[in-house]
ZAMARGU-4260 file (C-alpha; in steps of 0.2 Angstrom, whole numbers, plus 5000, padded with zeros to 4 digits):
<rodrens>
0) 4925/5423/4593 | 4911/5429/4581 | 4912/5427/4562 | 4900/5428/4548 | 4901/5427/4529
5) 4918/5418/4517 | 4931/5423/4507 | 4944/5437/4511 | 4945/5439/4531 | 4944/5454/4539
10) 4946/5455/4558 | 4941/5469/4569 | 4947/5472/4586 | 4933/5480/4597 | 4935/5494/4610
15) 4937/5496/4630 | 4927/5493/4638 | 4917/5483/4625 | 4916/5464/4618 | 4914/5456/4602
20) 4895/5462/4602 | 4898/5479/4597 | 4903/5472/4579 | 4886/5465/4578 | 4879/5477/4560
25) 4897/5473/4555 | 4896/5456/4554 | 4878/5457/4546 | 4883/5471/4536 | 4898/5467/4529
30) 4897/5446/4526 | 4892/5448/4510 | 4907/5455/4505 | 4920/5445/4514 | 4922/5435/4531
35) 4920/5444/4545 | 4930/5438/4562 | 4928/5448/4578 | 4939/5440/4592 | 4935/5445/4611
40) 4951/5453/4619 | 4958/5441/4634 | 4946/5445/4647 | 4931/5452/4639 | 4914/5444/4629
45) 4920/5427/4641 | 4938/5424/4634 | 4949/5419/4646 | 4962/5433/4656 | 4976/5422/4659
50) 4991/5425/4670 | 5003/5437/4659 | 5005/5455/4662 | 4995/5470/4653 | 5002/5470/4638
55) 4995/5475/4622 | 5008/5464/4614 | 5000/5450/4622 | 4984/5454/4612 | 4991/5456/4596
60) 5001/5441/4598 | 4983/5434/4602 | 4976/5438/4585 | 4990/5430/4577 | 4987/5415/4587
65) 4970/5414/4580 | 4974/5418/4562 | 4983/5403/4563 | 4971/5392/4571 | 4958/5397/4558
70) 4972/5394/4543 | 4972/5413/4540 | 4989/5418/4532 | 4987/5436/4530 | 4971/5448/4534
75) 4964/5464/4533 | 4966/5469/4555 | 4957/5485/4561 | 4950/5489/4576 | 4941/5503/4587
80) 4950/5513/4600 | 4959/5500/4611 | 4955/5487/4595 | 4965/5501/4586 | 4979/5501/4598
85) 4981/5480/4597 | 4982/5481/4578 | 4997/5494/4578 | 5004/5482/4590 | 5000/5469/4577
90) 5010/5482/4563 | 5024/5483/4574 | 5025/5463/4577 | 5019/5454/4565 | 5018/5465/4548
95) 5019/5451/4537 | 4999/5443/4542 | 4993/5459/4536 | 4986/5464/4518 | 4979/5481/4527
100) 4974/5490/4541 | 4960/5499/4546 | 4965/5512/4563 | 4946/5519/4569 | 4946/5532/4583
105) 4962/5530/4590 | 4977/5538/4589 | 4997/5533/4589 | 5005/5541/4602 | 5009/5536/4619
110) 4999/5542/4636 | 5003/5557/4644 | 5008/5556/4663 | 4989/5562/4665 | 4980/5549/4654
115) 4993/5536/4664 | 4986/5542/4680 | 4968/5541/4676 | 4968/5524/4668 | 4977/5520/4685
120) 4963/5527/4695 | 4947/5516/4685 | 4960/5500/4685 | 4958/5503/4705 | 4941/5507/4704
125) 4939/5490/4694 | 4947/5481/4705 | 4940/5486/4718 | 4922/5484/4715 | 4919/5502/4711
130) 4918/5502/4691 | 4901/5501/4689 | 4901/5520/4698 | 4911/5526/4683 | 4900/5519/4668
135) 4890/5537/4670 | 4905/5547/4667 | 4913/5536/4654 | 4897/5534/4642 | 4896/5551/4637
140) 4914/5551/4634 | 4912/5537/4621 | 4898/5542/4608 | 4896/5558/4601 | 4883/5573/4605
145) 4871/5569/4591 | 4870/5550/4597 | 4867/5557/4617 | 4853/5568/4611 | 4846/5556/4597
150) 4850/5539/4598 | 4844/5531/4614 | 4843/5516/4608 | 4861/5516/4604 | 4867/5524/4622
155) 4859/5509/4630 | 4866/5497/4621 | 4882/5505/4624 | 4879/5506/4642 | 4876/5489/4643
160) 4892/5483/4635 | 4900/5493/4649 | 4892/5485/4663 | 4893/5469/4657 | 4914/5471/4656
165) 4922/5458/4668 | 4930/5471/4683 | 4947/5459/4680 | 4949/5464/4663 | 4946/5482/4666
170) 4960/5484/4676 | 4972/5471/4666 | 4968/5483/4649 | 4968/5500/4657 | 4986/5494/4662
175) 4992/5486/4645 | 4987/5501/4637 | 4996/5513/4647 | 5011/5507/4644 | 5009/5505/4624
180) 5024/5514/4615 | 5021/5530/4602 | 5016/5521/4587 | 5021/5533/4572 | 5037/5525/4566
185) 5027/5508/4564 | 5014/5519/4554 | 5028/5527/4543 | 5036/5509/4541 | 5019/5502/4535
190) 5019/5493/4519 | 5002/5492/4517 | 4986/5500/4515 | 4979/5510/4529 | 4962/5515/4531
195) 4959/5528/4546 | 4941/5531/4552 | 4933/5546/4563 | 4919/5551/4572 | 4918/5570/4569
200) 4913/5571/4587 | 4925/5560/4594 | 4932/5568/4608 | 4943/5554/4615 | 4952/5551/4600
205) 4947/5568/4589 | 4950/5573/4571 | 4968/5580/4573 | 4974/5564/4579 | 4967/5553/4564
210) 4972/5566/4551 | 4991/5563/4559 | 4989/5544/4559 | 4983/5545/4540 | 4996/5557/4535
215) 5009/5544/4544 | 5006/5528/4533 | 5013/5530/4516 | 4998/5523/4508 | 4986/5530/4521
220) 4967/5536/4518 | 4955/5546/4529 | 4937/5545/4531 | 4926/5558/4545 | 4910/5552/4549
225) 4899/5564/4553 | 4885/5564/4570 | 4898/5551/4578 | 4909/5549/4592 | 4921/5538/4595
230) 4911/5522/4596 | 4907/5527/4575 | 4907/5509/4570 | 4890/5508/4582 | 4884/5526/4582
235) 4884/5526/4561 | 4885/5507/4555 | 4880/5508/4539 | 4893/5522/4538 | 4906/5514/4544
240) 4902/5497/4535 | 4902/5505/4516 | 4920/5514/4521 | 4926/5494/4524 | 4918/5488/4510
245) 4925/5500/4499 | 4942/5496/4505 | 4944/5479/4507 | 4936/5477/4488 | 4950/5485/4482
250) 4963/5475/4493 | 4955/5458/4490 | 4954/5466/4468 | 4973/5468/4471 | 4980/5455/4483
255) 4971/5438/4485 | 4973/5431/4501 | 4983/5415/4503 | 4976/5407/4518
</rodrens>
């Protein structure tokens, strides 16, 4: 785990095939505003796998754990892609440790029989020594076309939080989140604050799908960002960072945390 900065917690959940490091300009960017915490996911940034099956319950259970640990009652929990998926996992379970959300390029619903099946084929892959032949035809799939013709320093940093992802946990989160439920009823059932974040040139998880997500929570908000993908939070910090901000001034304005 990696925090920076006091007061009112926000947690961010990184994406697949990442690590806590991708949070980097958000824990220097946002500290001054509030504490920062960015967990790794069992099995990536060196946090241990364990022996349970893929489940992205397990993981949101995982972020409770360390709420309590670090005497958090209740946070502000968002997260990127899979990060995304863990924190509606966290709605669904544990609604009470949240004072808002914040869902950035991801998207509610379930996997289709087709998504299933190609998450099935990089678990192999992982597991069988082969993932490092699919960092080429994953990376352009995670950031946007602006950020593959203009940011190079930005696609190498990418690339190398790809290759440095334990093959292990590949396969174990691949898995956990192809069985993830459709998540809208725990959207619609949300008692807080949403905030839903997207790349205008996120392919993976594209407008349509945040626009439903943000329409689904009954206090939900929607911000594009534009010349990103679906790795926004790195592709346009400063972005990303003053949409956080913004929203978790108001939350901590209107609902001190406890812990």
């Amino acid at each position: 785990m990696r925090s920076a900065g006091e007061g009112f917690p926000l947690v961010l959940l990184h994406a697949f095939p990442l690590s806590s490091a991708m949070w980097l300009a958000q824990r220097e960017g946002l500290a001054a505003a509030c504490r920062v915490i960015t967990p790794d996911l069992r099995g990536f940034g060196g946090s241990p796998l364990g022996d349970d099956e893929p489940s992205l319950d397990v993981m949101a259970d995982d972020v409770v754990r360390l709420l309590d640990r670090e005497e958090i009652d209740r946070a502000v929990v968002g997260g990127q892609s899979m990060g995304g998926y863990v924190t509606m996992a966290l709605c669904r379970r544990h609604p009470d440790r949240l004072l808002g959300v914040v869902l950035a390029d991801t998207k509610a619903d379930a996997d289709t029989a087709e998504a299933r099946g190609n998450r099935e084929r990089v678990a192999t892959a992982a597991l069988d020594g082969g993932f490092s032949a699919l960092v080429g035809e994953m990376l352009p799939t995670l950031v946007g076309q602006t950020t593959l013709r203009d940011r190079a320093l930005v696609l190498g940093r990418v690339r190398g939080l790809i290759q440095s992802a334990p093959p292990q946990a590949v396969a174990w989160a691949q898995r956990a989140m192809a069985g993830r439920p459709d998540s809208f009823d725990t959207l619609r059932e949300l008692q807080v604050p949403a905030l839903v974040i997207v790349g205008r040139e996120d392919r993976l998880s594209p407008l349509p799908d945040a626009e439903a997500m943000a329409g689904a929570v009954p206090d939900g908000r929607l911000i594009v960002i534009e010349e990103a993908g679906h790795l926004s939070a790195i592709e346009r910090p400063e972005v990303f960072n003053q949409a956080v901000a913004a929203f978790t001034a108001e939350l901590a304005g209107a609902a001190p945390p406890r812990g």
